[in-house]
C-alpha positions in Angstrom: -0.7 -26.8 -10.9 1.7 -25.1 -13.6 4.3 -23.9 -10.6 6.8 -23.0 -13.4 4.9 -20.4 -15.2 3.8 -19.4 -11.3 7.0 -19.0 -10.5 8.0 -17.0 -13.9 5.2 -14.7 -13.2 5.9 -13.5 -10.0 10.0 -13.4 -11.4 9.1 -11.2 -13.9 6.6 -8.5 -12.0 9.7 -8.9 -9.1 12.2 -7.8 -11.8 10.1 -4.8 -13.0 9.8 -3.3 -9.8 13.4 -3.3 -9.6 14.0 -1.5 -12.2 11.5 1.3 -11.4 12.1 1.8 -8.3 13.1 5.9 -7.7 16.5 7.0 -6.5 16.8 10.0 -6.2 14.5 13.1 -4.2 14.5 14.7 -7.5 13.9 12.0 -10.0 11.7 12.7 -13.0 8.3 11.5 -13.5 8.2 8.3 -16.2 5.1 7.0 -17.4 4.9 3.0 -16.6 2.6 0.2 -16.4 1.4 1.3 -12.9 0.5 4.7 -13.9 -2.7 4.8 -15.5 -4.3 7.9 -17.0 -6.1 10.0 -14.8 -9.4 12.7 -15.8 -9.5 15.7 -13.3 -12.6 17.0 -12.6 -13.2 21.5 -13.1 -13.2 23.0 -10.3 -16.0 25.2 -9.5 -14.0 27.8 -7.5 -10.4 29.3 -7.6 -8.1 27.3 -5.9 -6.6 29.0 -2.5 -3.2 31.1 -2.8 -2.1 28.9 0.2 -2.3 26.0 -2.1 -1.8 27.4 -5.6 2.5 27.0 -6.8 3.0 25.9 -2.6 6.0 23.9 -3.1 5.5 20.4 -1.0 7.3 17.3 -0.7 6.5 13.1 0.2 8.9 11.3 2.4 8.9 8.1 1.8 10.1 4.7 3.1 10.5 3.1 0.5 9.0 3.6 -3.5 9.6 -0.2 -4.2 6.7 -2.3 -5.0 3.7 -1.6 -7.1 1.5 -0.4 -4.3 3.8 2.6 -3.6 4.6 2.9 -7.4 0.8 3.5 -7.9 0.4 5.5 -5.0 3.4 7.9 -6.0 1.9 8.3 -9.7 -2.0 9.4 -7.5 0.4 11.7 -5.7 1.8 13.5 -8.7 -1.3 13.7 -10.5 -2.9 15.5 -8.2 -0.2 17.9 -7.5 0.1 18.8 -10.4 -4.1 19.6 -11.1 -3.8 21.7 -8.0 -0.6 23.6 -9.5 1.7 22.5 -6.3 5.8 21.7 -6.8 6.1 18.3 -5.9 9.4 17.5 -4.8 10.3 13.1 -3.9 12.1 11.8 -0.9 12.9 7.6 -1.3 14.8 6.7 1.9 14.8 2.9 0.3 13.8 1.4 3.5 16.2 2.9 5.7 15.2 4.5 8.9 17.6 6.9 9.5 17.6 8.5 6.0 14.0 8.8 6.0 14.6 10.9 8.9 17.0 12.6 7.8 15.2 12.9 4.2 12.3 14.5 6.3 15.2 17.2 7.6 16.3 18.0 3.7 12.4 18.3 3.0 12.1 20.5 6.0 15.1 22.8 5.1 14.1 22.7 1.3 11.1 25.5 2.1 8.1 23.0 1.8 5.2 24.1 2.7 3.6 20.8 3.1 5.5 17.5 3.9 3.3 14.3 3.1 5.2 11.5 5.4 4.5 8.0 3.8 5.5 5.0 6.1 8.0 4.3 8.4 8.4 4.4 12.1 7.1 7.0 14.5 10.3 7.0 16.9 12.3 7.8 14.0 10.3 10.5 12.6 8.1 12.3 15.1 11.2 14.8 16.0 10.9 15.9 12.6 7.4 16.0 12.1 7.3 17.8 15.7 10.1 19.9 13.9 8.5 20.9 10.8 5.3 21.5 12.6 6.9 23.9 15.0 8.3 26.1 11.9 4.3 26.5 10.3 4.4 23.3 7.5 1.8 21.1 7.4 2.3 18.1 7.7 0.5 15.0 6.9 1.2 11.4 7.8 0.2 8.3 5.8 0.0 4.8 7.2 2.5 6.0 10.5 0.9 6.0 14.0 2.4 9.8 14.5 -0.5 11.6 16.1 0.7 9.6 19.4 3.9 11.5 19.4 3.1 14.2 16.9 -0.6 15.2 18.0 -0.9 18.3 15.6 0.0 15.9 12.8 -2.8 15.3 10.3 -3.5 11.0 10.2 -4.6 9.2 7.3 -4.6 5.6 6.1 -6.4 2.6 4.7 -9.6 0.9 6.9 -6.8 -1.8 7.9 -9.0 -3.4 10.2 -12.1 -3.5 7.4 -9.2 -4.8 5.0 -8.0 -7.7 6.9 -11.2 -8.6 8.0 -13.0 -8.6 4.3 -10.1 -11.0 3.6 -10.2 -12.9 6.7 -13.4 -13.4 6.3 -13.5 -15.7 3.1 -10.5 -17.4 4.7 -12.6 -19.3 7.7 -14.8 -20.1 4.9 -11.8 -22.1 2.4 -9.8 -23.2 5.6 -11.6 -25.2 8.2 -11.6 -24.6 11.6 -8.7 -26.4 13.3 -6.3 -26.1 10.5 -2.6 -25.6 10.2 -2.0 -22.1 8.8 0.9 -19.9 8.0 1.2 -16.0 8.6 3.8 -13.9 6.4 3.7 -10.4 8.5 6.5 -7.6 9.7 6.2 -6.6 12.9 6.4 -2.9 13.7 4.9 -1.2 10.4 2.1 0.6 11.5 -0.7 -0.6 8.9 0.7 -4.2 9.2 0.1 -4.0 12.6 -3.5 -2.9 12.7 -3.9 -6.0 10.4 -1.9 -8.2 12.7 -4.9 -7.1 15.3 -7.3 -8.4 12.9 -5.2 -11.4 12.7 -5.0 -12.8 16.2 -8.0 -12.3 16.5 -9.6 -14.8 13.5 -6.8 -17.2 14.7 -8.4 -17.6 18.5 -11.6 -17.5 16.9 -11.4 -20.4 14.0 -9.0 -22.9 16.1 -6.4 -22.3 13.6 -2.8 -23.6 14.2 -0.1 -21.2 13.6 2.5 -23.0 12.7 4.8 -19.9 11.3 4.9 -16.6 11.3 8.2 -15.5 8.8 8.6 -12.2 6.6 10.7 -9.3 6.7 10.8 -5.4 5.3 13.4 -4.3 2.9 13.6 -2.2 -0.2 13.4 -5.6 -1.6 10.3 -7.6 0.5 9.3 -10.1 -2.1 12.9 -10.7 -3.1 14.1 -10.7 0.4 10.9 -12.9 2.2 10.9 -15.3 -0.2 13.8 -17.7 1.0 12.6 -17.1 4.5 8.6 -18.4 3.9 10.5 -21.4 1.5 12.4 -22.5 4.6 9.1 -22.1 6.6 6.9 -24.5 4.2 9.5 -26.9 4.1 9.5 -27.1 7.9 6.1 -27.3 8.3 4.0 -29.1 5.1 0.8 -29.4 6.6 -0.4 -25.8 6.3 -3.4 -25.4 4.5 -4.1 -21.4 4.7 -1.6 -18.3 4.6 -2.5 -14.8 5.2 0.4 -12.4 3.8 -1.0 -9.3 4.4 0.9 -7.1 1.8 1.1 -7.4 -2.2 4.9 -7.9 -1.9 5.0 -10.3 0.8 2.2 -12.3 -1.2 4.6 -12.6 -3.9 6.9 -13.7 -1.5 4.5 -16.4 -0.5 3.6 -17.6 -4.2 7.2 -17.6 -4.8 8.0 -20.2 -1.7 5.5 -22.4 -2.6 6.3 -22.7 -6.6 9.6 -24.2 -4.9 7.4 -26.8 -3.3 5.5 -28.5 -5.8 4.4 -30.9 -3.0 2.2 -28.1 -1.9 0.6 -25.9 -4.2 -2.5 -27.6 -4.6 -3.2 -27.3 -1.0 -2.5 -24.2 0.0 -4.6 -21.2 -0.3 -3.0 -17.5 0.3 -5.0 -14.3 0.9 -3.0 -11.6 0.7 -3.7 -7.7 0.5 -3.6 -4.4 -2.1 -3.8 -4.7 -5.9 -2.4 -3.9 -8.5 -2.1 -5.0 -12.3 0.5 -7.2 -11.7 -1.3 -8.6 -8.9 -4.3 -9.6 -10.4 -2.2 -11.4 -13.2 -0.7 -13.5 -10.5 -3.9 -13.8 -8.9 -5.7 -15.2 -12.3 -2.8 -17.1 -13.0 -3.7 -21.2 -13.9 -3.5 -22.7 -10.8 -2.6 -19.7 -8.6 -2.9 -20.0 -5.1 -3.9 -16.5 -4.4 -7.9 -16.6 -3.4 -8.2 -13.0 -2.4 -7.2 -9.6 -1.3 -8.3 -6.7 0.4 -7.6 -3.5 -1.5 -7.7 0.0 -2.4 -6.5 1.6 -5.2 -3.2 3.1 -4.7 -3.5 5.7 -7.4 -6.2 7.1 -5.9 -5.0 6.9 -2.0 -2.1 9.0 -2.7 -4.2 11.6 -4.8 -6.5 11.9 -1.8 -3.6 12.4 0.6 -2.6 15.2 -1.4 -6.3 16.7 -1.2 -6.2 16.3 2.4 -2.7 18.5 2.6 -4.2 20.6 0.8 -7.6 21.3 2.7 -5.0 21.8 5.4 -3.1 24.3 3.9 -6.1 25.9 2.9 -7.5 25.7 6.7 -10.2 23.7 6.0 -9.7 20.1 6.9 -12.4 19.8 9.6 -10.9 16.4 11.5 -7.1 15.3 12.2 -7.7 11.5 11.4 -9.3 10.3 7.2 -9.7 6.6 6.2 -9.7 5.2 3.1 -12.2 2.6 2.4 -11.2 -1.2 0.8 -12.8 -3.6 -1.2 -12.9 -7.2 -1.3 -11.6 -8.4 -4.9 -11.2 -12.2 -5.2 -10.0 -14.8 -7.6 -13.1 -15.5 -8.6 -14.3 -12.5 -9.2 -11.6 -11.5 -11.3 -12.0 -14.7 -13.8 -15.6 -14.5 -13.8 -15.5 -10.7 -15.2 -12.5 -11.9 -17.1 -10.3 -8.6 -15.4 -6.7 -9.0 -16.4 -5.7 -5.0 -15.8 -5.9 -2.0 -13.1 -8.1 -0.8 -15.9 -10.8 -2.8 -16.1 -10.9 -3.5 -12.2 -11.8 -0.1 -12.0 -14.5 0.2 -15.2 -16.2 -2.8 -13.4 -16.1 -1.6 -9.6 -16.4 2.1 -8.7 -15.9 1.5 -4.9 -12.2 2.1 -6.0 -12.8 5.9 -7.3 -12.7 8.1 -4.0 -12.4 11.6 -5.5 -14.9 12.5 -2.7 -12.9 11.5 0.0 -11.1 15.2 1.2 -13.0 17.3 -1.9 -14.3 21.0 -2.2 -15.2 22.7 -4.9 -12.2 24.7 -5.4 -10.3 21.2 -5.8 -9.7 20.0 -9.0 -10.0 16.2 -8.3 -8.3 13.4 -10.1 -10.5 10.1 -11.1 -8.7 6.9 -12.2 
């Protein structure tokens, strides 16, 4: 296995989400690798006044990593076809200024707050907050409707995603083998996967013999170290499920430090993007598989479900987005080496019917 230009690979998409990672709430849009052109489809009706020029604002966690990258440029696209004022909130992974980023948006006049990740003790008073003062608010991968109930849920099929993933995993790892799990405890769609988890652990016999990881603005960066020492302490693992893109890179990371092991190991990991699926085609990449959506599009139809809201039209409190299975082999076989193509070769990706109407202008990538 060529761990050097492994190793290289995962370096270089590491470094280039550094550098694009937003600072500021008011940070101008840039046009990057993860932000593919978009059509938007005519509407066939005039867009509400509720909607039309309502100034709203995302919260965010973190925008490091190219699944929140992607899902920030869906977000501004489709802002923009329905003529709201975005405004951007980063916290950076900390808590406490994502709560208080939430108070700022709050203050600000926002009509509508999208909350994207994080932790529900930290932000329910201000979703509760900005409820009570007549914003809508809508959360995305936070369990919130627990302590905010008039909150608006939505997120990925977590369960659907691990288990598409998990799936081909009992297939490629026998039952009885040593595995290794690279997973954060506490992060709301990470948890639902954990579920999913436990469960294809009991079932398959599979030996746990780590469970490492941990959630910064920095993830890949910052896990890496942690699943090295990990595989160094425990060599017999044949199977590791790393359940999100930058903890994956974490994982392919470790294991270019440990030649020993790279021909044995498989990872399945989760989401997509076109620097993932260069590491995944990589020669002699140890990344089988992952379980994804396409970010662009999530955090367009986010912004179509605030806005159905707004509008007074949403008809539940709780939307799921749909994955897919895309796997190594698949992406060789239809020689995919970009986002681009991905999408020109599976339309399960495009959900502009998730959250439509026909007053909404909806964006396709």
């Amino acid at each position: 296995m060529k761990t050097s230009k492994i190793l290289g690979a995962v370096a270089s998409v590491m470094l280039l989400a550094a550098c694009t990672q937003e600072t500021t709430s008011d940070a101008p849009a840039t046009k990057a690798a993860n932000e593919p052109s978009a059509s938007v489809a005519e509407a066939s009706a005039d867009i509400p006044d509720s909607v039309k020029g309502a100034a709203i604002a995302i919260v965010q966690n973190t925008g490091q990593g190219d699944y929140f990258q992607q899902y920030l440029n869906g977000t501004r696209q489709q802002a923009a076809a329905l003529g709201m004022e975005l405004s951007v909130y980063d916290a950076q992974g900390d808590n406490s200024t994502q709560a208080s980023q939430l108070d700022q948006a709050i203050a600000s006049g926002a009509k509508g707050i999208i909350v994207r990740h994080g932790f529900a003790d930290t932000l329910c008073p201000g979703v509760n907050k900005a409820i009570d003062q007549g914003i809508t608010v809508v959360a995305y991968d936070v369990e919130i409707q627990g302590c905010a109930p008039r909150a608006v849920q939505t997120q990925q099929s977590d369960e659907l995603m691990a288990s598409l993933v998990l799936d081909l995993m009992k297939e490629e790892v026998p039952s009885g083998s040593e595995v290794g799990y690279v997973n954060v405890a506490g992060i709301a769609p990470l948890d639902r996967r954990d579920a999913v988890w436990r469960k294809y652990v009991e079932e398959n016999n599979w030996s746990e013999k780590f469970k490492t990881g941990k959630y910064t603005a920095s993830t890949a960066t910052d896990s890496a170290p942690m699943v090295d020492n990990a595989l160094k302490a425990n060599p017999g693992v044949t199977g590791i499920y790393a359940p999100y893109d930058e903890l994956t890179k974490a994982t392919l990371t470790a294991l270019a430090q440990n030649p020993g092991l790279t021909d044995k190991v498989f990872v399945y990991g989760a989401d997509i993007s076109t620097a993932d699926i260069a590491l995944m085609v990589e020669d002699g990449s140890p990344w089988r598989a992952t379980g994804a959506t396409d970010p662009n599009a999530i955090g367009a139809a986010v912004v179509r479900t605030l806005a159905l809201q707004l509008a007074g039209e949403l008809t539940e409190t709780k939307v799921e987005f749909p994955p897919i299975l895309i796997t190594q082999d698949y992406l060789r076989e239809n020689k995919i080496t970009n986002m681009d193509q991905l999408r020109e070769k599976n339309d399960k990706l495009n959900i502009s019917d998730v959250s439509s109407a026909d007053w909404i202008p909806a964006v396709t990538f």
